[in-house]
N, C-alpha and C positions, 0 to 999 in steps of 0.2 A: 565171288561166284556169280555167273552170269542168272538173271531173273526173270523167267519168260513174263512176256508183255513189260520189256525194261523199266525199271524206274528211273525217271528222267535224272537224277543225280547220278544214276552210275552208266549210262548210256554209251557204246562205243557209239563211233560212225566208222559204218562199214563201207566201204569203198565210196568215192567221191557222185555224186551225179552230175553229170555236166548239162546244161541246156539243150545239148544236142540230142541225148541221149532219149531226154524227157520228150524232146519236139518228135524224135522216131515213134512216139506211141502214143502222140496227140494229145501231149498236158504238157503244160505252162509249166516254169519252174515258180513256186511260189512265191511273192514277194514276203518281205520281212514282216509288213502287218498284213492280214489276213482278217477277210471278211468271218464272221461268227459263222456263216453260213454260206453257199454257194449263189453267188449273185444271182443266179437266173431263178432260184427257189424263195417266191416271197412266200408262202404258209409250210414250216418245216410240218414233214407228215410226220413228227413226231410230238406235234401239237397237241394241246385238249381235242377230247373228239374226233381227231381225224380215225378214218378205220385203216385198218390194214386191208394193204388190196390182194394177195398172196396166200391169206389162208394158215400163212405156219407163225408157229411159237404163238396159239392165241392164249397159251398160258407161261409162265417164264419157262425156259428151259432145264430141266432134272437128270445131272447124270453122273461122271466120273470124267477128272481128267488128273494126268501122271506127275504133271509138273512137282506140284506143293510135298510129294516125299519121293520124285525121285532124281528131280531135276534130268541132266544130261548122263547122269550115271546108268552101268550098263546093265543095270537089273531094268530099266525101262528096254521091253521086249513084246517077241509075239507072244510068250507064255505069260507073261503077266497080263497081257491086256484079255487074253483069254479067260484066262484066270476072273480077272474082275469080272466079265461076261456070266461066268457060273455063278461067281458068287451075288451076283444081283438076282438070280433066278432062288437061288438057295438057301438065300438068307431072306427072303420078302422083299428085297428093295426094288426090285420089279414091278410087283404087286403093291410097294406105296407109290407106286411113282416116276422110281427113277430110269430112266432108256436111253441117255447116251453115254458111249464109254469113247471120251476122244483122245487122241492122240496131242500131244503136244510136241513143241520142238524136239530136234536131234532124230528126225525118223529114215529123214533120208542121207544120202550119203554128197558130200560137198560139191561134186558136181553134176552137171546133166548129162545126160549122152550126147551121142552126135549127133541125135533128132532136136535136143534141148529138153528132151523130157526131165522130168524129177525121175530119180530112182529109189528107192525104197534100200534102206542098208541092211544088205546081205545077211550081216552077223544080227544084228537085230530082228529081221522081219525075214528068215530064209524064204520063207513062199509068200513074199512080197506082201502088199496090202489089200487086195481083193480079195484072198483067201482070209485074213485074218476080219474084213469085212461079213462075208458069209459065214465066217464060223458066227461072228454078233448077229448077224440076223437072221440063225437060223435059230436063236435062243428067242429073236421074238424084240430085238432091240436093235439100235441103232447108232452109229460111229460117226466119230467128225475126227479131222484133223486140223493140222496148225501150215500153216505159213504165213508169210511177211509182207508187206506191202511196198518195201524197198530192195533194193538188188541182191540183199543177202538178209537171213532169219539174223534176231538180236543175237547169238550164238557166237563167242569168241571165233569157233571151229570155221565158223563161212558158210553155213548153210544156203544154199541158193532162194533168194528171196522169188515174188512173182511178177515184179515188175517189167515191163515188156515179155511176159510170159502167161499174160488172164488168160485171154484162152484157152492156151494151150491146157497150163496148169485146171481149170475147172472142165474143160472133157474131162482129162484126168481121171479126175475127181467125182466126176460122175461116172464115170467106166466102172472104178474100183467099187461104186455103190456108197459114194460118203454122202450124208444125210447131214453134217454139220461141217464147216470152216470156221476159225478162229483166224483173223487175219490183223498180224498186230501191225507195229507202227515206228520198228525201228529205222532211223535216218530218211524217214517220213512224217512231214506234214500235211502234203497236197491233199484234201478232202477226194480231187478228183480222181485220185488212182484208187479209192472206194467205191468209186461210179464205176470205173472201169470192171471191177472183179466182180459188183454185182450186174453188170451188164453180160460179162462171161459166162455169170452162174447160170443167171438167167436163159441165156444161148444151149450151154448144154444139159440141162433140164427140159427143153425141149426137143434131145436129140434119145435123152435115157426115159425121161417121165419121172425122174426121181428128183422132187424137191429138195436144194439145200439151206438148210438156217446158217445166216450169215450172223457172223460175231464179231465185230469191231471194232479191234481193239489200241484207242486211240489216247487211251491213258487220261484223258478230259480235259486234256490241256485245250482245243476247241469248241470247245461248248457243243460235244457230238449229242447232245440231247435238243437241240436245238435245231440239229440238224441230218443226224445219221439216221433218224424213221422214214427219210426216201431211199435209204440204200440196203439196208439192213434190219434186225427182227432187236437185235441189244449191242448196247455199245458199252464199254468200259467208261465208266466216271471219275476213276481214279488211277494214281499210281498201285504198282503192287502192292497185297497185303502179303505179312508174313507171320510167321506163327508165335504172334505176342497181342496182348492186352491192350498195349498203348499202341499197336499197329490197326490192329480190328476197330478199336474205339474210333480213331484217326478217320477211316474207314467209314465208317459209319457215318461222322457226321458231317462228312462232304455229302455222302448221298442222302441223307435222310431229305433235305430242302427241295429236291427234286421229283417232289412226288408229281407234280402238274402233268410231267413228259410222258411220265406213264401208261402202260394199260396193251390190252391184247395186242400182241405183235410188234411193241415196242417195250423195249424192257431196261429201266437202266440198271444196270450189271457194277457192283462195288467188288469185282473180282472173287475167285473162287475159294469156297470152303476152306479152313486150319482145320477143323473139330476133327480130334482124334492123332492129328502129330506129336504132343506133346509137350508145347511151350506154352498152353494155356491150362486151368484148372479143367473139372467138368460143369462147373458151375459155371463158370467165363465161358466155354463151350457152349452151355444151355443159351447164353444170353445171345452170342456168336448166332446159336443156327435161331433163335426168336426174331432176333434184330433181321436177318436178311429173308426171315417168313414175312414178316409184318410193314416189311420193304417190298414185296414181291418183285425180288432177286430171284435172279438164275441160283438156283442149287447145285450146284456142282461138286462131288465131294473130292478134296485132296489129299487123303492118307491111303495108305496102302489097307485095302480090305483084308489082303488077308493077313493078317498083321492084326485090325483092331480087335478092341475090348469087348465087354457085354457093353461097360457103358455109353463105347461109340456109336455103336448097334441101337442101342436104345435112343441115342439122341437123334441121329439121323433116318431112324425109322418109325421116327410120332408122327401118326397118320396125321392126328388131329393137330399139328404144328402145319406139316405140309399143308393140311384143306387150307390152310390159311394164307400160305403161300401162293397155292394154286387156284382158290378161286377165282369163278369166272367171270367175274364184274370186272379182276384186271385192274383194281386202285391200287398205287402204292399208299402206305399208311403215311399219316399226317402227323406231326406235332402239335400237341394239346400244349405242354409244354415242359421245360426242362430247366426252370429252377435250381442251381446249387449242383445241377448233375444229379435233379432229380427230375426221371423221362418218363411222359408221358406220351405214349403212338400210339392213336388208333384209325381205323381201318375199315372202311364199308365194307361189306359182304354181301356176294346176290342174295339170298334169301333174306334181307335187312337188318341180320343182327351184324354188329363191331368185334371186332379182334382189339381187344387194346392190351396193350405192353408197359408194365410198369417196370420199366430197368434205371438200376440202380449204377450209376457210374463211380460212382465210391467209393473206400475201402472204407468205410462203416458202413453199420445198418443204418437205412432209413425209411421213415413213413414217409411212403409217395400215393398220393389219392385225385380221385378224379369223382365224376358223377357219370351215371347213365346218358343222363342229358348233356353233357361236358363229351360225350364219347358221340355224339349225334343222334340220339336213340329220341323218339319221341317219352313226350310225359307220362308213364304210367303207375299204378298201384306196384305197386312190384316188379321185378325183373331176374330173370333165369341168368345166375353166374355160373359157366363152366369153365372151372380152372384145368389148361389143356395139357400142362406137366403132370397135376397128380391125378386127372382123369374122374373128376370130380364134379356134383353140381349143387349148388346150392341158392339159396333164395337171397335177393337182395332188395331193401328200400330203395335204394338207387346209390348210397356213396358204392364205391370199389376204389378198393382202396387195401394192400399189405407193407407189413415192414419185408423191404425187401432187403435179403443179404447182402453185405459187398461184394459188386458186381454182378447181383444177382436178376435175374429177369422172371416177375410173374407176368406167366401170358393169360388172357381172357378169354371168353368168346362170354359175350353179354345180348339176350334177347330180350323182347317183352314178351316171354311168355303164360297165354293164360292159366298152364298148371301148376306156376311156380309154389303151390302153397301144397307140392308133394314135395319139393326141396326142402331139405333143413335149411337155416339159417346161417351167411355166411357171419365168419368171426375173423376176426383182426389181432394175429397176438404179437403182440411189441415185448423188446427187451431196451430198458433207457437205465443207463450209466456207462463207468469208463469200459473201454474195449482193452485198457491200459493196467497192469497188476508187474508188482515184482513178487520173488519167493519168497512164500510165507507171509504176505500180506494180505489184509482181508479187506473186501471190497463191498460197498454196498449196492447192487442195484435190485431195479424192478421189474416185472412184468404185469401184461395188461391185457386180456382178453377183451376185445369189444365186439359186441353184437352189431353185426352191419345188417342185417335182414330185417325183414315185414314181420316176420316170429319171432318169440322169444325163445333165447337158449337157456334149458333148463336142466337140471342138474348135472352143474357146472364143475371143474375139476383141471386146477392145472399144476403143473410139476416144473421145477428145472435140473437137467441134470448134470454131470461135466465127465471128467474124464477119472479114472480110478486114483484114489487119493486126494482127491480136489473134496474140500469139506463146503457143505451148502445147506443151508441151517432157512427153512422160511420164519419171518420175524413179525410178519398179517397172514389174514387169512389166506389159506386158498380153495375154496370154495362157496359157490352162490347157490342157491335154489332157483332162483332166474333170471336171466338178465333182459328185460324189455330191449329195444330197439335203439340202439346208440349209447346203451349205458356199458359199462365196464367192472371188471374184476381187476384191482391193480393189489400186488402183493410185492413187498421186501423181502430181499435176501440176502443174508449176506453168505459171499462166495471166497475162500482162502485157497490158496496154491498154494502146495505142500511147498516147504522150507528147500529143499531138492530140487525142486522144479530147473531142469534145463530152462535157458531162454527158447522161445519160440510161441506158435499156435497154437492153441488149443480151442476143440470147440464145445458149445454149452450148447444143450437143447431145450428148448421149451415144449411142453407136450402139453392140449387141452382135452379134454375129452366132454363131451354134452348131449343132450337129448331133442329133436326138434318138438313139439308141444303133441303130436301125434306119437312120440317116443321113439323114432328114425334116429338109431346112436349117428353121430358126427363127431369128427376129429379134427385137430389141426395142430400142426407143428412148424417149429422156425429153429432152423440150427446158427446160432449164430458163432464167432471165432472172439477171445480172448488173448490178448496178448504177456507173455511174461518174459520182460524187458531187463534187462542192466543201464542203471545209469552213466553215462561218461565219467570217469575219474575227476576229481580236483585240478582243476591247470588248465593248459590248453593242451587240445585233442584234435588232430588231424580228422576229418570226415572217416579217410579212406583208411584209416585205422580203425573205427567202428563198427559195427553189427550193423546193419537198418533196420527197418522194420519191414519193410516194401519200398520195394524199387520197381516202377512201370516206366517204359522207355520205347518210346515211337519205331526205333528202329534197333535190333540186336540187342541184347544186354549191357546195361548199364556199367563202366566197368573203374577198377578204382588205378589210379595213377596212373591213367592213358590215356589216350581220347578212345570215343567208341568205333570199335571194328566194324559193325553193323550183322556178323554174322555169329561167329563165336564167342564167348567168352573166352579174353586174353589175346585179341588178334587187334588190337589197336593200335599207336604209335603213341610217340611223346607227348605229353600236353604242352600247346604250342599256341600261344596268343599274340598277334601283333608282333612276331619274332622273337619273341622270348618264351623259352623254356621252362618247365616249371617240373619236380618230380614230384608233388602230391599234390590228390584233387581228383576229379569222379570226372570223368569224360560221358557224357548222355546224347541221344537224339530226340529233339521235340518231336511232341508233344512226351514230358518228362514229370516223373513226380519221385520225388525218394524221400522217405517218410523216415525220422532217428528219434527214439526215446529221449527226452531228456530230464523226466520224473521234478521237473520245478526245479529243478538244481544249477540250470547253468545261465547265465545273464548275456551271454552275448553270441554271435554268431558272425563269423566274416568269411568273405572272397576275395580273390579276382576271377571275374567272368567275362567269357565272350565268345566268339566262333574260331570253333577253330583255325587255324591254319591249311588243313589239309583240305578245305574243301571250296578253296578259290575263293568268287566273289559270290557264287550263289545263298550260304548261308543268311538267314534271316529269324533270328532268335530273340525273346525276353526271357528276363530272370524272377524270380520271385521268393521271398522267403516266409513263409507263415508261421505264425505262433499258436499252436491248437489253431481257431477257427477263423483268425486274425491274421493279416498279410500287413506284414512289418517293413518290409523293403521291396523294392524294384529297380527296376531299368526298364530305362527307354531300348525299344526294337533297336540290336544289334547286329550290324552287318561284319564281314569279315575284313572293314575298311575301320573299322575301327578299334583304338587298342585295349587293352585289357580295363575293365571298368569295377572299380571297387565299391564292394557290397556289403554294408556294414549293418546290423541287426539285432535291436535290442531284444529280448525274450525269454526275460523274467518271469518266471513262474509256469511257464510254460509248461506242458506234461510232453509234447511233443511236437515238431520242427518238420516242418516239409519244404523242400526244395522244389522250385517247380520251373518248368523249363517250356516256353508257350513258340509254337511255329510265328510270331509274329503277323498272322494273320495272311499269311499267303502260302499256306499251305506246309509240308514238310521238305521240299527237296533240299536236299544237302546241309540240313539245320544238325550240324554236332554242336552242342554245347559244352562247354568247357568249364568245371566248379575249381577252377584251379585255385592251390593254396588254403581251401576249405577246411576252415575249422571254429571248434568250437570252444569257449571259455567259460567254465563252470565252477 
């Protein structure tokens, strides 16, 4: 399936371009290396400091586009995009924020008239796009659409791209009243046919008076942060996301490094919104929309509104996530840092307090801590924490610091301020043991209330609970009459799963309850997840005959005796290494982790690994096999020139086995990796 703004591994080329073509409209055909930037431009305006000269996007841009639930399919229409129009009025998203509803690929019909204009498809848009324009701006909001920067949109179909057609195409554009272009970048590299369309826009914006925000979408294969703030308001830093874990994560941490380019009028853009399709939890969701606030990313939502949940609604409608986003200072957030895949971002703010993000890349809990002054805050007696998911505030000496869930993200907003001593006292409550149980086994772990505030928490009270039939017996105390400033309540438990127990998840809650020393109750909770696992049988046991525990995979689902399809589950082909064939074994896309029980039972673990077959010479993948917290084996970065490479792994005692599957350091295009022949001997 075609992927607006293409990812360079699956990328048609659409009709050829000839030198001639190119010289007709006064650009160069690129050469093979290409300058980072456009020669004549020594200080890209997408530099520190530089201002925007133009006035728009001096906050990221907020709004809706179709692509991410409806692709080229033909429920993408004028009633839907109307549709999204109301429901941004009706459901508050208006009023947090969000104003553009844009159009993506497939709007017009495949060719031009006999003027060369675009046309608007019929069946689609019966009274074209000016009318469906005015219906969005009579709501009070504002529309962008999409085309291409080469002879045809990335679109199997042929959509007419704008090349030798700026002009034209941005009168257009401006007639119909569009307020945003998205202009991507298939069977285009020349930076300069970006000049050209913002030179177009720019022409006919003086002919309407209607400014349009340019979006350029170059996939960051050029280093367009370096260079796209003389043409444009945000440019794309990455390939496509799509709606997974190890897609978003991906995602994330191409752009987190780029925080320098940033800032009013220059935005780098990690592509738009999953939250609410349903290939992530709401938990991964929450982190999803923190990560691209605390980025100050374009918001852009991609599921169908009217379709989503309360709890879409509620993610994408936290004012207090958005200010974060939107504030006017304009930094993107920075890396404190990221330890083990434990994140620390934070985030100046005009009015001088920090946004900081403690996200958990994980699939355990962990304690991820920072300090006030570690967040840029000056030195002071205390400091105001408000935590912006559960809408909360509480007093702090200065750690901040939560056990965050796997994959879970607490976001901040941290000030010096002088009333902090109306706050209760923030607390810290930890859960430490296995996440790991079979049925009917009892497990011992702890929890730990710490006092992170300037006050003490006083009478104190904590609980865990699980799920009905799960037996939970505490074995110390649990409760304090106060806990001073840094000290803690740790108590044992022990926890059994009923004998019955299905394998699967399950989650336990920690619940504290306490008093600030003025007697202001305060609360705080942590859900964390439980695993109840089978161990692999005696012998040797194929992977793909297995349960796992978790499987995250860069691209599509993870899939067992095929390479991966990248879109469905079961749409992949044979596993295929170096010409040989193989029928069992996990086909993945780095960046890859698939996590399997093995309860200390089983001593060894083997492969053959490598790239697939199907994906040429592009692939570039490493292997890895862990033992709990230990990495037992590897390889060297494999390319698709090379044959299958065997992966042998002691992992004795082991409680559990992760497979880990790494983009070899340049990124993810066309990395299938291949666990062919995977199995395990216990």
């Amino acid at each position: 399936m075609r992927h607006r703004c293409f990812r360079p591994a699956r990328r048609r080329v659409i009709g050829a371009l000839s030198a001639g073509l190119l010289a007709t409209v006064g650009l160069a055909l690129p050469a093979v290396a290409q300058p980072s930037h456009p020669a004549e431009v020594t200080t890209p305006a997408s530099a520190p400091g530089a201002a925007p000269g133009d006035g728009l996007a001096l906050t990221p841009p907020m709004g809706f586009n179709n692509w991410n639930s409806t692709h080229c399919r033909a429920e993408f229409n004028e009633a839907m995009v109307k549709g999204i129009a109301d429901i941004f009025v009706a459901k508050g998203l208006k009023d947090a924020g969000y104003q553009y509803v844009n159009l993506d690929d497939c709007w017009a019909l495949p060719q031009r008239d006999a003027d060369g204009k675009l046309v608007p498809d019929p069946v689609r848009f019966p009274n074209g796009i000016k009318a469906v324009a005015d219906y969005v701006h009579s709501k009070g909001l504002k529309i962008g659409i999409y085309t291409s920067a080469g002879t045809k949109t990335c679109n199997s179909a042929g959509f007419p791209g704008g090349l030798g057609h700026e002009k034209s195409d941005a009168q257009q554009f401006a007639d119909w009243g569009i307020d945003y272009l998205k202009y991507d970048n298939c069977n285009n590299h020349a930076k300069q046919r970006y000049r050209a369309m913002r030179d177009a826009l720019k022409a006919a914006t003086g002919t309407t008076g209607r400014p349009i925000v340019y979006s350029i979408c170059e996939w960051g294969e050029n280093k367009p942060w370096e260079w796209a703030g003389e043409f444009g308001q945000l440019w794309r830093t990455t390939g496509d996301i799509s709606d997974s874990w190890g897609s978003m994560l991906s995602i994330a941490k191409q752009n987190l490094p780029l925080a320098q380019y940033a800032g009013p009028g220059r935005w780098n853009d990690p592509d738009m919104l999953e939250v609410g399709n349903g290939g992530m939890t709401d938990t991964e969701y929450r982190s999803h929309f923190s990560l691209w606030s605390i980025m100050a990313a374009p918001l852009l939502i991609g599921t169908d509104l009217r379709k989503a949940t309360d709890e879409t609604y509620e993610i994408l409608g936290n004012h207090e996530v958005i200010a974060v986003d939107q504030d006017p200072l304009g930094k993107q957030g920075t890396v404190v840092s990221s330890e083990g895949g434990r994140w620390v971002i934070a985030k100046e703010l005009a009015d001088g307090s920090r946004a900081v993000a403690l996200f958990n890349e994980t699939d355990r809990p962990q304690h991820i801590a920072t300090t006030a002054t570690g967040a840029g805050l000056p030195d002071a007696t205390a400091y105001r924490l408000r935590d912006l998911w559960a809408h909360k505030d509480y007093n702090t000496a200065g750690a901040i610091s939560a056990t965050v869930p796997a994959h879970g993200t607490v976001l901040y907003r941290v000030s010096a301020d002088a009333r902090w001593t109306s706050y209760p006292p923030a607390t810290e409550l930890g859960l430490d043991g296995t996440a790991l149980t079979e049925a009917g086994a009892t497990e011992q772990l702890e929890t730990t209330l710490t006092d992170l505030g300037r006050t003490p928490a006083q009478q104190v009270s904590v609980r865990l609970t699980g799920p009905e039939g799960w037996r939970i017996k505490a074995v110390s105390p649990t409760r304090a009459a106060s806990l001073p400033t840094g000290s803690k309540l740790a108590t044992r438990w022990q926890v059994t799963a009923p004998a019955g127990a299905a394998p699967g998840a399950y989650e336990l809650t920690v619940g504290a309850d306490y008093r600030s020393p003025g007697g202001t109750k305060a609360d705080a909770r942590l859900v964390s997840t439980v695993h109840v696992a089978v161990a692999p049988p005696s012998g040797r046991s194929y992977a793909s005959d297995l349960s796992w525990l978790s499987a995250l995979n860069g691209w599509g689902p993870v899939e067992k005796n095929t390479s991966v399809g990248e879109s469905e589950a079961g749409d992949g082909h044979p596993l295929t290494i170096g010409g040989t064939t193989y029928d069992k074994g996990l086909g993945v896309h780095a960046p890859s982790e698939v996590t399997y029980y093995t309860g200390g039972r089983c001593s060894r673990f083997g492969a053959q690994v490598g790239v697939d077959d199907e994906e040429g010479a592009d692939g570039t993948v490493a292997f890895e096999v862990w033992a709990d917290d230990t990495k037992v084996a590897s390889t060297k970065t494999l390319t698709n020139a090379d044959p299958a490479t065997a992966l042998d792994a002691a992992i004795g005692g082991a409680k559990s086995v992760r497979l880990v599957v790494t983009d070899g350091g340049d990124g993810n295009t066309s990395d299938h990796g291949d666990w062919a022949d995977a199995a395990f001997t216990c």
